[in-house]
Backbone as a printed PyTorch tensor [residue, N CA C, xyz], in Angstrom:
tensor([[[-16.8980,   5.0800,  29.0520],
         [-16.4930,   4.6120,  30.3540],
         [-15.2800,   5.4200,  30.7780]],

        [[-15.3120,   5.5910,  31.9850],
         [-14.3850,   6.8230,  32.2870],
         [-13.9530,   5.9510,  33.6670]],

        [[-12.5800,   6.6330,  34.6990],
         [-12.1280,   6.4800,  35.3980],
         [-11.0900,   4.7440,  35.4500]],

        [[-11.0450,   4.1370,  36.8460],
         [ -9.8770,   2.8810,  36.9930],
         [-10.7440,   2.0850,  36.4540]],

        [[ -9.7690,   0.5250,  35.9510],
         [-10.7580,  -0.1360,  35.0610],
         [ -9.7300,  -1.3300,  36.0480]],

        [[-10.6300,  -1.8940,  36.8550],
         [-10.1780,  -3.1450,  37.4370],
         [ -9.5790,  -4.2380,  36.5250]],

        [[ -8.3510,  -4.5880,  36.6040],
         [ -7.9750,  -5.4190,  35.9190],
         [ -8.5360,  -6.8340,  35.8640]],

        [[ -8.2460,  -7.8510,  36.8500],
         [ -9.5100,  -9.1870,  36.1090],
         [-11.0420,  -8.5590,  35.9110]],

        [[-11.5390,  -7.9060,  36.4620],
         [-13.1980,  -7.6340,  35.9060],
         [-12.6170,  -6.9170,  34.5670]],

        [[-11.9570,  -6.0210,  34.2840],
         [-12.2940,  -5.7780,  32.7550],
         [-11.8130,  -6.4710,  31.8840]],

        [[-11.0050,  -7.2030,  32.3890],
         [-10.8500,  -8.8460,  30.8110],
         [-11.7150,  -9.5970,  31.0080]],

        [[-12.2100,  -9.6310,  32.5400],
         [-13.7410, -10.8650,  32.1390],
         [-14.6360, -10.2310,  31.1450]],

        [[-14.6460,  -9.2040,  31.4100],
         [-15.3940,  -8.5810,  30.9490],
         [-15.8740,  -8.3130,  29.5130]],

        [[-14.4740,  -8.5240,  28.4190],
         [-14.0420,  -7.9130,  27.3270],
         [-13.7590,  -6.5170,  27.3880]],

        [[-13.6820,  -5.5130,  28.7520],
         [-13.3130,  -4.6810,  27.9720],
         [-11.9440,  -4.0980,  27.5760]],

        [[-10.9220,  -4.9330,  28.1270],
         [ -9.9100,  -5.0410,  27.9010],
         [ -9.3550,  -6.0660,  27.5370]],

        [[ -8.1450,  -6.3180,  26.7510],
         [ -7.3920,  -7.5720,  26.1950],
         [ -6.6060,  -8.2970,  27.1950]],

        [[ -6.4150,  -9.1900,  27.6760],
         [ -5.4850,  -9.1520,  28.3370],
         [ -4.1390,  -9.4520,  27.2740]],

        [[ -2.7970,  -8.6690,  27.9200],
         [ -1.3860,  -8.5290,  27.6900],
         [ -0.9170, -10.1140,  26.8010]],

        [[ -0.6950,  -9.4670,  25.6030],
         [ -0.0790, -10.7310,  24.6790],
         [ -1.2390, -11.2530,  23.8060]],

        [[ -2.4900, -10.8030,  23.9250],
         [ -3.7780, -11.3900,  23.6000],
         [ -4.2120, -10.6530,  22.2630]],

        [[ -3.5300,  -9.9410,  21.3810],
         [ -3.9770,  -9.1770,  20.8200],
         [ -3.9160,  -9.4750,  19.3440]],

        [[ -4.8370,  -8.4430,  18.7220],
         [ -5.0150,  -9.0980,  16.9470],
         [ -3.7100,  -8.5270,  16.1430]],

        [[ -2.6870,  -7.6070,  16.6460],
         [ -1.7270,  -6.5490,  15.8810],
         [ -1.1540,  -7.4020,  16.3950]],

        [[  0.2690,  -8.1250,  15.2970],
         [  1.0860,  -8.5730,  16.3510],
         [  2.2790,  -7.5970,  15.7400]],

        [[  2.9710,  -6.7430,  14.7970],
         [  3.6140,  -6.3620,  14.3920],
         [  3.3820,  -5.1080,  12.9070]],

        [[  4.1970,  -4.0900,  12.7660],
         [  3.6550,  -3.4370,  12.1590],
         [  4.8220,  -2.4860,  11.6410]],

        [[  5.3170,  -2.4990,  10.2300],
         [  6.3070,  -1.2200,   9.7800],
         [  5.5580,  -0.7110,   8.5270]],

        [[  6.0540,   0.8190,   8.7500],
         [  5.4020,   2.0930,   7.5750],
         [  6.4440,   2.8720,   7.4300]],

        [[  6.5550,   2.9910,   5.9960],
         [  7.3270,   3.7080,   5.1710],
         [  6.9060,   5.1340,   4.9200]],

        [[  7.0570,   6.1870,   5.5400],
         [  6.9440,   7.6170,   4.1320],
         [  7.7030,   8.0220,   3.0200]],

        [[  7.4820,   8.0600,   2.3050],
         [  7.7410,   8.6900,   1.4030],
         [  7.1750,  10.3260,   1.1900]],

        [[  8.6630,  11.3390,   1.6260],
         [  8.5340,  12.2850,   1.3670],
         [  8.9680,  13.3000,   0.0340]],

        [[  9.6300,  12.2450,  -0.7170],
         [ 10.5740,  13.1480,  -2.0810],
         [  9.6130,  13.0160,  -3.0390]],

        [[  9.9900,  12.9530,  -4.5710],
         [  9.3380,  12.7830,  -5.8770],
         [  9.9350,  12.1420,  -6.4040]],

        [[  9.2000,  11.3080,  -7.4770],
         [  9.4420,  10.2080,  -7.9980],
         [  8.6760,  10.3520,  -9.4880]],

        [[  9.1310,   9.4060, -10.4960],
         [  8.4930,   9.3120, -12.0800],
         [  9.0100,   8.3130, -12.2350]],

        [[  7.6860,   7.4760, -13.3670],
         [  7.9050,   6.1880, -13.9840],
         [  7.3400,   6.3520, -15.0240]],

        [[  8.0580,   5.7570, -15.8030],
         [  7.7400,   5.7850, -17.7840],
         [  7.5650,   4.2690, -17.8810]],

        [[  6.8060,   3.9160, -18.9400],
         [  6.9670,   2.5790, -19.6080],
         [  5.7550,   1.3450, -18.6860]],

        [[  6.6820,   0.0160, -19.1890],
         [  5.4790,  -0.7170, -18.6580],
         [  5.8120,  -0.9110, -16.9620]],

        [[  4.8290,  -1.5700, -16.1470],
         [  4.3240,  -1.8510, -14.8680],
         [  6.1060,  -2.4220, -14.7990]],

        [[  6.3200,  -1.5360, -13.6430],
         [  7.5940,  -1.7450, -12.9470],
         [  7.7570,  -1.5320, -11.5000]],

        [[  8.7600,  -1.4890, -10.2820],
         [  9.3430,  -1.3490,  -9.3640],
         [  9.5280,   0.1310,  -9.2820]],

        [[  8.3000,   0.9740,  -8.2110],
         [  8.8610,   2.1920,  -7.5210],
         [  9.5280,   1.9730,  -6.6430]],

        [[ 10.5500,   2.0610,  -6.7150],
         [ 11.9330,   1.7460,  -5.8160],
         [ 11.8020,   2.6010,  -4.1530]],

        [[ 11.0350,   3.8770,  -4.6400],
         [ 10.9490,   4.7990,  -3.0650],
         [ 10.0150,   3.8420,  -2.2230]],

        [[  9.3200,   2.7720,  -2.5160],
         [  8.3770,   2.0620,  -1.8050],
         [  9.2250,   0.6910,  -0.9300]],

        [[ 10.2490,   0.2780,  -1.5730],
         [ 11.1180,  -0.9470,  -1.1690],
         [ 10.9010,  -1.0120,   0.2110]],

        [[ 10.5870,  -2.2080,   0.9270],
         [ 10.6860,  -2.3560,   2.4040],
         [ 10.9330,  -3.8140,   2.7480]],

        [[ 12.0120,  -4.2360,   3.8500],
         [ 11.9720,  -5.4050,   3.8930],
         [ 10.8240,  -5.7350,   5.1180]],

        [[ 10.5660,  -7.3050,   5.3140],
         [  9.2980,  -7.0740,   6.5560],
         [  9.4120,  -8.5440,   6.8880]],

        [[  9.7980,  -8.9970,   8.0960],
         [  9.5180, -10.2490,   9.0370],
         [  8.5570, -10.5740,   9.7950]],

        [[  7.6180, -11.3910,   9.2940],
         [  6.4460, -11.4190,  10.4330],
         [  7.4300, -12.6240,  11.6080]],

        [[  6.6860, -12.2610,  12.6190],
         [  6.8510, -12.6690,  13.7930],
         [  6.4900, -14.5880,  13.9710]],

        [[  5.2840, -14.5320,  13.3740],
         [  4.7310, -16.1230,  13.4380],
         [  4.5580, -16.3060,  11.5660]],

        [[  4.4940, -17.9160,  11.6250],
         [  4.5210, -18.3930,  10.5410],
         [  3.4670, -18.4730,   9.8460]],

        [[  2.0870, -18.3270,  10.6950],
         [  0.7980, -18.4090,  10.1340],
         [  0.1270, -16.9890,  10.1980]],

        [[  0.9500, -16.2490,  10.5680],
         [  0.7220, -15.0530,  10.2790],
         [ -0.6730, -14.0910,   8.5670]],

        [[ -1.1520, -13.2300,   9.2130],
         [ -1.5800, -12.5200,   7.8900],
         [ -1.3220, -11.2140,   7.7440]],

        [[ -0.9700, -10.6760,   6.6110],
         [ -0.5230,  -9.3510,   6.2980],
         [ -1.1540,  -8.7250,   5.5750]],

        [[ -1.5390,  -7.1930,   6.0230],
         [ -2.2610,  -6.6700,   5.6010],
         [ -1.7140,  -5.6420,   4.8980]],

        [[ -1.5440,  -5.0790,   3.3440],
         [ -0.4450,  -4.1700,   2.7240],
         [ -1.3530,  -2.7680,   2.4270]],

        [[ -0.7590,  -1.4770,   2.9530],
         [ -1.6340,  -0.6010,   2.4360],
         [ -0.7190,   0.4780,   1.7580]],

        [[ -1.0750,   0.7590,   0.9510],
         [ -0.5580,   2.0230,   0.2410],
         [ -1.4650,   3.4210,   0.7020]],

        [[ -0.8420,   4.5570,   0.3920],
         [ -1.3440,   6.1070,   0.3410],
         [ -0.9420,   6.6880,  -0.2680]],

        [[ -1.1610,   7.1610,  -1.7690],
         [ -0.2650,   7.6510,  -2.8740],
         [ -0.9580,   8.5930,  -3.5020]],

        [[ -0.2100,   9.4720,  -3.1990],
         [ -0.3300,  11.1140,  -4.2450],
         [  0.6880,  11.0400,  -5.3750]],

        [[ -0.4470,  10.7540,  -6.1070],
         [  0.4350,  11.0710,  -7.9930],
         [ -0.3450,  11.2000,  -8.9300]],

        [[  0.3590,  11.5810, -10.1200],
         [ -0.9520,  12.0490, -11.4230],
         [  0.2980,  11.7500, -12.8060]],

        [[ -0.5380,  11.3610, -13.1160],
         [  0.3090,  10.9470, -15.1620],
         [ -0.3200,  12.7530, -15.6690]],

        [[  1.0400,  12.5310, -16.7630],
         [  0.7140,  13.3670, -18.0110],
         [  1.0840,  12.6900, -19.2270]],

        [[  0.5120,  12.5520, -20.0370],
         [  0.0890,  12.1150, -21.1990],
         [ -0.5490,  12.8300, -22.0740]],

        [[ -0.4120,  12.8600, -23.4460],
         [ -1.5800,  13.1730, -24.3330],
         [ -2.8130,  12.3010, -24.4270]],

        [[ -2.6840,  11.3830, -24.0500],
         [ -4.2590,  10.5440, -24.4780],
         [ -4.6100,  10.2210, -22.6790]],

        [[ -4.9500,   9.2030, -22.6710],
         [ -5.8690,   8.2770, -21.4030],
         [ -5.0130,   8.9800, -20.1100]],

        [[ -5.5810,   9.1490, -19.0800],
         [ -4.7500,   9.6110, -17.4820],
         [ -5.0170,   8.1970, -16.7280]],

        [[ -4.8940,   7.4520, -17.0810],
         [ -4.8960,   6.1100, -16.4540],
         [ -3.7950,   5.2000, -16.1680]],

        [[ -3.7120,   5.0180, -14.2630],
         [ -2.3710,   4.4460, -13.8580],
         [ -2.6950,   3.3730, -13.3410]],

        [[ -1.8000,   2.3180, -13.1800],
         [ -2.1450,   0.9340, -12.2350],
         [ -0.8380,   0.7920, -12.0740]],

        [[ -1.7170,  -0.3360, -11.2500],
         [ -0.6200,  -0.7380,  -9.0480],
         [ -0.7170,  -2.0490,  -9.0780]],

        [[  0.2120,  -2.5350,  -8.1130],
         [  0.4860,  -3.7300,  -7.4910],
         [  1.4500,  -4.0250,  -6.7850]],

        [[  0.7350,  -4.7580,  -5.1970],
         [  2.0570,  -4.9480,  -4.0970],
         [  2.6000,  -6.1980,  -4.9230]],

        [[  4.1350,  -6.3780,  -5.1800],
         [  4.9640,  -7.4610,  -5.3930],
         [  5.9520,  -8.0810,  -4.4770]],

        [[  6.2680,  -9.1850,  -4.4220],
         [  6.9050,  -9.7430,  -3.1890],
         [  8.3390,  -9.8410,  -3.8480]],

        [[  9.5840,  -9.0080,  -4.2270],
         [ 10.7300,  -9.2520,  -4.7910],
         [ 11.4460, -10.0270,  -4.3670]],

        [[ 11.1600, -11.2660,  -3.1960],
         [ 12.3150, -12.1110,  -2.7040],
         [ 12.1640, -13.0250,  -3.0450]],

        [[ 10.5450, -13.5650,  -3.8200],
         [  9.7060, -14.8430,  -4.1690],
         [  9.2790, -14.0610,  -5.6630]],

        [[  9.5840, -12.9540,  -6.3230],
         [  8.9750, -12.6630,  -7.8200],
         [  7.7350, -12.9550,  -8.0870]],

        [[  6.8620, -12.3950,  -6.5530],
         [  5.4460, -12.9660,  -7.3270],
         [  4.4930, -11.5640,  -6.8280]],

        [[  3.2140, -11.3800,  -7.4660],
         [  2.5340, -10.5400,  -7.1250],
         [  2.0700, -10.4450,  -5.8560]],

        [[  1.1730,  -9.5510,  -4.9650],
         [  1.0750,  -9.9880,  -3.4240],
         [ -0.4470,  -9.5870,  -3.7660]],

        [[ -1.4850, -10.2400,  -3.5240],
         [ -2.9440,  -9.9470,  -3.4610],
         [ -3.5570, -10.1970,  -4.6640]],

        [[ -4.5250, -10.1190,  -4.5810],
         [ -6.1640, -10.2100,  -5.7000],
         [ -5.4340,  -9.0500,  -6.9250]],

        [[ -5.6590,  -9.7730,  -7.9280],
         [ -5.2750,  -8.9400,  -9.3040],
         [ -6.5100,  -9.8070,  -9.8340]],

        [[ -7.0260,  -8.8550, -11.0270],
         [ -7.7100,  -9.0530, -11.5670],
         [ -7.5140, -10.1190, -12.6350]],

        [[ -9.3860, -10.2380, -12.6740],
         [ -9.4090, -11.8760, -13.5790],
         [ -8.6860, -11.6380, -14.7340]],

        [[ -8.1110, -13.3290, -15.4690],
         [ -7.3020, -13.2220, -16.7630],
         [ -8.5180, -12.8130, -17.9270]],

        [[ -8.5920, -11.8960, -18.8340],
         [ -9.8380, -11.5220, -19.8860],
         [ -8.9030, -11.6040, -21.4450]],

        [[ -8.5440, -12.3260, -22.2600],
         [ -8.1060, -11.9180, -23.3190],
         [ -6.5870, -11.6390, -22.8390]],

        [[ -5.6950, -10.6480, -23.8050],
         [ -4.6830,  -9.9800, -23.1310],
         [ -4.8380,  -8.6140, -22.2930]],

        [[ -5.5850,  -8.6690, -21.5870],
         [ -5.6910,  -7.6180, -20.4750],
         [ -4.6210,  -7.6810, -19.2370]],

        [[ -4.0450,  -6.7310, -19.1000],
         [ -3.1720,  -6.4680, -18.1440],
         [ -3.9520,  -6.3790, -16.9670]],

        [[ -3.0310,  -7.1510, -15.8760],
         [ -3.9780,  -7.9020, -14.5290],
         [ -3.5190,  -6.9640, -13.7750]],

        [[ -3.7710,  -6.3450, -12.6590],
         [ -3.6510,  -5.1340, -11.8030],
         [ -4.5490,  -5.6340, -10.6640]],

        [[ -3.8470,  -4.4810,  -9.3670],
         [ -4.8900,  -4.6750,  -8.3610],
         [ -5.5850,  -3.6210,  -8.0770]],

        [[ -4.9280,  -2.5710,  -8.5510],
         [ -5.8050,  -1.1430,  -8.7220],
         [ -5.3860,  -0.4110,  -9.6720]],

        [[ -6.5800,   0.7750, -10.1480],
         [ -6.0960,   1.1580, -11.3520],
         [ -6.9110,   2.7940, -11.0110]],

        [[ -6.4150,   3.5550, -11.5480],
         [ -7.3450,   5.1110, -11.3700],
         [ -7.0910,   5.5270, -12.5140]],

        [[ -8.2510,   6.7150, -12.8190],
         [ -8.3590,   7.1200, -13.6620],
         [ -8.4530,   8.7920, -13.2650]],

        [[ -7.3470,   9.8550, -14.0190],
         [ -7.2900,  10.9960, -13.4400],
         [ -8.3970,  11.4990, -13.9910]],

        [[ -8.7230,  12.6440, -13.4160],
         [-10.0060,  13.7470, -14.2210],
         [ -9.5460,  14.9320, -14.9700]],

        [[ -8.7300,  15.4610, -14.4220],
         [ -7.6610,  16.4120, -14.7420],
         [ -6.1960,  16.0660, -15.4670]],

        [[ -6.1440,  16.0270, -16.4880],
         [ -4.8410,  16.1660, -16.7560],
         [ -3.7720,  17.0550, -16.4140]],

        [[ -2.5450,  15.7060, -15.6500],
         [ -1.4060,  16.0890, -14.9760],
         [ -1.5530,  16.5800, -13.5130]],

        [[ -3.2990,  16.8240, -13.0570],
         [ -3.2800,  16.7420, -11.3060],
         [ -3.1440,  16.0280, -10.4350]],

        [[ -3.0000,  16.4780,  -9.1860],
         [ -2.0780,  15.4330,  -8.3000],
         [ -4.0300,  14.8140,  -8.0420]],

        [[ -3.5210,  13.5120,  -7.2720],
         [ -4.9100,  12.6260,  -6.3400],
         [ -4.4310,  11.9730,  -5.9120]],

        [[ -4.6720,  11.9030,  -4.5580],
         [ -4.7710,  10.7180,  -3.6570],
         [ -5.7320,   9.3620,  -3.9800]],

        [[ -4.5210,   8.5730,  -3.6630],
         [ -5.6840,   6.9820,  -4.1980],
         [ -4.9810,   6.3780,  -2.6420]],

        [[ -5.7440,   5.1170,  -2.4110],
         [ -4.8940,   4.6170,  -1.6780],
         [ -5.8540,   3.1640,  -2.1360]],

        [[ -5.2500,   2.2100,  -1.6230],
         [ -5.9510,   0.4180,  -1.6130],
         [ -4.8800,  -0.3980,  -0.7900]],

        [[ -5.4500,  -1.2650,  -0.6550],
         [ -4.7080,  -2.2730,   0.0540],
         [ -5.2790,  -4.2080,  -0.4350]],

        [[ -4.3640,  -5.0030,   0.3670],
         [ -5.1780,  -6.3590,   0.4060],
         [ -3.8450,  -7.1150,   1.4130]],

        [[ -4.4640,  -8.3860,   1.3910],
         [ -3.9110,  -9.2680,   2.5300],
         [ -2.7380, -10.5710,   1.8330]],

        [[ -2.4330, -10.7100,   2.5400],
         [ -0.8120, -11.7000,   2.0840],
         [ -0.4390, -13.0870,   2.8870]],

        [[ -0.6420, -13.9410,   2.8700],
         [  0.1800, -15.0280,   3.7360],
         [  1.1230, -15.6920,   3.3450]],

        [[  2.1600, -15.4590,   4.2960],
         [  3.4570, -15.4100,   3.9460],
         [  4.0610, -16.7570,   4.3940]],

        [[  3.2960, -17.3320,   4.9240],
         [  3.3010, -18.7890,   5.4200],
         [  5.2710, -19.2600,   6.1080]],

        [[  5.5780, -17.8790,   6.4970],
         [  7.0200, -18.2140,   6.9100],
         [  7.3810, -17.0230,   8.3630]],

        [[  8.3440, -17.0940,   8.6580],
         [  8.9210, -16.1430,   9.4470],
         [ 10.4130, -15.0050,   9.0840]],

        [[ 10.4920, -16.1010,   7.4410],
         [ 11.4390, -15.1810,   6.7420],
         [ 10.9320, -14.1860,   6.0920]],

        [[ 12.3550, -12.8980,   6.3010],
         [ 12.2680, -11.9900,   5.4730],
         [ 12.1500, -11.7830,   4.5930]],

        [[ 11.2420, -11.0610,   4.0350],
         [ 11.1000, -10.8800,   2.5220],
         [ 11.0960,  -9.0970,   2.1520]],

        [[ 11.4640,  -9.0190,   1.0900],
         [ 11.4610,  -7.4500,   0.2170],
         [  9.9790,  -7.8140,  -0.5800]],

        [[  9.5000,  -6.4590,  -0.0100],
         [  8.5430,  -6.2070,  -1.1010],
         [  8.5140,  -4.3370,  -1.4150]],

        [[  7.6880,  -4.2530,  -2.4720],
         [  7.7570,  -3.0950,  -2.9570],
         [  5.8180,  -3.3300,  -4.0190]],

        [[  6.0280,  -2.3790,  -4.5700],
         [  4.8830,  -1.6600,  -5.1900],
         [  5.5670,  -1.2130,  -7.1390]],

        [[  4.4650,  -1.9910,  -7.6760],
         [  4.6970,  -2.0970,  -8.9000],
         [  3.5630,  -0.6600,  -9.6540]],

        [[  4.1760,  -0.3580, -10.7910],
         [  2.6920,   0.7930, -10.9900],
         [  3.2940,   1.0600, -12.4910]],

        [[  2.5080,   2.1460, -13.2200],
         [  2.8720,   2.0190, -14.0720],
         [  1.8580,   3.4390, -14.8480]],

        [[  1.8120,   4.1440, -15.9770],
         [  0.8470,   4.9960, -16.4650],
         [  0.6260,   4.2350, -18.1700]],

        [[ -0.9580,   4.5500, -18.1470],
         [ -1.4610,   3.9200, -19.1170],
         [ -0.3260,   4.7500, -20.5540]],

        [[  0.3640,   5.9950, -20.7280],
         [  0.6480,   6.1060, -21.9180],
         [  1.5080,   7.6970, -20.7610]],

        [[  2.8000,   8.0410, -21.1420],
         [  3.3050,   9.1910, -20.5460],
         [  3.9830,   8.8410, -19.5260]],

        [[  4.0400,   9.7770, -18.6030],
         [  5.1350,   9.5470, -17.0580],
         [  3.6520,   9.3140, -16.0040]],

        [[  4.0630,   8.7690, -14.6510],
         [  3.1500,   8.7080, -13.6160],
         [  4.6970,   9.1320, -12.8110]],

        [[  3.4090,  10.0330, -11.9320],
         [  4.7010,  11.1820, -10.7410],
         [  3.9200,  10.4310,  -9.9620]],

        [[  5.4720,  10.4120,  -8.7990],
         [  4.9120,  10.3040,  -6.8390],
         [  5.1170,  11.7830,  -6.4820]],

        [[  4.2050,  12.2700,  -5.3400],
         [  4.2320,  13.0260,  -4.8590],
         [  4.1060,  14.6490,  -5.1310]],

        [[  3.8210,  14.7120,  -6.9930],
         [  4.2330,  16.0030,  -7.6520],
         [  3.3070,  15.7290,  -8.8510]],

        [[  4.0780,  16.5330,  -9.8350],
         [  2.8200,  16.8270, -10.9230],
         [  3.7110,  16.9610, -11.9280]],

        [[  3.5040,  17.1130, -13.1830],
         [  4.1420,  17.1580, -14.4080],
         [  4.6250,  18.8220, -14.1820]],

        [[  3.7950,  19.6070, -13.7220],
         [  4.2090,  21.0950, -13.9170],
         [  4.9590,  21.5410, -12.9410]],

        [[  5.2300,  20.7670, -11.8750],
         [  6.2110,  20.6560, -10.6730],
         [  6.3580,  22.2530, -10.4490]],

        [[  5.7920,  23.3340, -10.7970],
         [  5.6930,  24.9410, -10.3430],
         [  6.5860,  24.3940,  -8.6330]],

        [[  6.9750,  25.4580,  -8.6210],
         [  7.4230,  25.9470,  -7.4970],
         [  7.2440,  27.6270,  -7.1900]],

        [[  5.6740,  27.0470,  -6.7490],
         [  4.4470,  28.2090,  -6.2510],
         [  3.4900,  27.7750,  -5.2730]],

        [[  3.0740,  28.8370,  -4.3410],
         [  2.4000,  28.8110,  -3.1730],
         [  0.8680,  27.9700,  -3.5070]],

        [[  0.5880,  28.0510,  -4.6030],
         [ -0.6990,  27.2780,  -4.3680],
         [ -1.0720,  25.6730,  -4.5520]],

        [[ -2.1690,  25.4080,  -4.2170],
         [ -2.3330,  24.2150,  -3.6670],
         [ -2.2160,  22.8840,  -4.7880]],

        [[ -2.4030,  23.3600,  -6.2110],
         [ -2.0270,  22.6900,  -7.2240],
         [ -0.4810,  22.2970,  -7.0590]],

        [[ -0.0570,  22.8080,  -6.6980],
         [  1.7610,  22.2170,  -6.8480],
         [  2.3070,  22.0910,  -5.2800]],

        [[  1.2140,  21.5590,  -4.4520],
         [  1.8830,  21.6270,  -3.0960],
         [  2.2120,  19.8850,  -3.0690]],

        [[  3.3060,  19.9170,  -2.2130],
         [  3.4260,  17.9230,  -2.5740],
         [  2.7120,  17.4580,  -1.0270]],

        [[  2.4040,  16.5540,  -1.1660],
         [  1.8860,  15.1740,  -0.8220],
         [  3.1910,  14.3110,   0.0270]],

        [[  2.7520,  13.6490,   0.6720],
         [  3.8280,  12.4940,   1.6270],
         [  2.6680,  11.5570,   0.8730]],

        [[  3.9140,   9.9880,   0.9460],
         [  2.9000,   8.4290,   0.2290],
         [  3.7880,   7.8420,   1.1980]],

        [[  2.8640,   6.5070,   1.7540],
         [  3.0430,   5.7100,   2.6300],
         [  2.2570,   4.1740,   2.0550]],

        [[  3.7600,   3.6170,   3.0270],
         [  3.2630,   2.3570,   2.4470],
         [  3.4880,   1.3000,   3.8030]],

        [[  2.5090,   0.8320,   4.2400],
         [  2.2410,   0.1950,   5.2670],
         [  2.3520,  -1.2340,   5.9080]],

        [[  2.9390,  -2.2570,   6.0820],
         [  2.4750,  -3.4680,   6.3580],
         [  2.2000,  -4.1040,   7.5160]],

        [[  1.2310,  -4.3370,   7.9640],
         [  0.4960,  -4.5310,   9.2280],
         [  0.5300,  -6.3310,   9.4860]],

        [[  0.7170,  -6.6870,  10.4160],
         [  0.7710,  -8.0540,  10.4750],
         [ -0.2080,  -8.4790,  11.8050]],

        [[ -1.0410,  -9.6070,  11.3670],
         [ -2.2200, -10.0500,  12.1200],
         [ -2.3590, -11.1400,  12.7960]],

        [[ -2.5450, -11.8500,  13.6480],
         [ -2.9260, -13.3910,  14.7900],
         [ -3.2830, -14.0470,  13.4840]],

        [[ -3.7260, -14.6300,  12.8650],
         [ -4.0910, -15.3380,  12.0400],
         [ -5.7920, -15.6610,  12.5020]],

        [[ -5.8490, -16.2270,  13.8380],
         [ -7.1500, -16.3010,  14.5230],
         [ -7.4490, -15.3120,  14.1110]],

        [[ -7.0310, -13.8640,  13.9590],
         [ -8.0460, -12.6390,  13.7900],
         [ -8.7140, -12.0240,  12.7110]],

        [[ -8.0210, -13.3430,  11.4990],
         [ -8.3990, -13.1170,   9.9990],
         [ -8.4840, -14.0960,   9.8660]],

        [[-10.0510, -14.1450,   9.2000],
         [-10.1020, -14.9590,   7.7880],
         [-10.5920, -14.8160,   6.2250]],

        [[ -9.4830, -15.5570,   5.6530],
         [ -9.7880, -14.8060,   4.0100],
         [-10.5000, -15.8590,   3.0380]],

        [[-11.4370, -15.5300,   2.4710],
         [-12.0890, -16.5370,   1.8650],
         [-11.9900, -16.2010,   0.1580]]])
């Protein structure tokens, strides 16, 4: 559809929203442009920290990550994630079922290459059932070795595409509540 779009005919219409009517009600994103490393168990990448106020109380939040990183290790290339809510100490989304002592995660990758960079990204939804601020951040961790943001164990500083860095973003989108439902 091209050209003027009459205003009451195109909200009768649906093809426009009318003003205030909409499913986005609020929205902050983080880049992350530097480098980063984490050793040990599932902890706080600190370059991810963001504080975030939804607007309404029945609000839903939608958390997304975009992360370029790669473990080096001698054994397994396997890293895991999780959004955490640091103002309430609790995890934010679907982690996996309790199995034995299995470590619960909400995503987990597995490199192909040892010490290459990959893009992963995931997300999930949050109700925050308030209008207060809260800190959250992104928990992660490498199955055995370091896990890098944005870089690589061999961190070269050379023209090719193996050692070129990556930007990671971390997103939180906030929704009408009418416009989600989570079952």
């Amino acid at each position: 559809m091209s050209g003027t779009v009459g205003d009451n005919i195109a909200r009768a219409s649906g093809v426009i929203a009318s003003a205030g009517g909409g499913t986005i009600l609020s929205a902050k994103s983080l880049a992350f442009l530097g480098s980063a490393s984490r050793s040990g168990a599932l902890g706080a990448i600190t370059s991810f920290d963001m504080s975030f106020a939804p607007t309404k109380s029945d609000s839903k939040l939608y958390f997304q990550v975009c992360l370029g990183s790669s473990t080096c290790s001698t054994g397994s290339q396997v890293s895991a994630f999780y959004f955490y809510d640091v103002t309430n100490t609790t995890i934010i989304g679907s982690i996996g079922g309790a199995a034995g002592s299995r470590v619960r995660v909400s995503f987990k990758h597995a490199s192909e290459h040892k010490g290459y960079d990959s893009g992963r990204s995931w997300g999930c939804w949050h109700e925050p059932g308030s209008t207060d601020s809260r800190d959250y951040t992104i928990y992660g961790a490498p199955n055995a070795g370091t896990l890098y943001i944005n870089t690589n164990h061999y961190n070269y500083d050379v023209t090719d595409m193996d050692s070129a860095r990556p930007a990671s973003t971390f997103t939180i989108t906030e929704y009408a509540a009418s416009a989600v439902t989570l079952t």
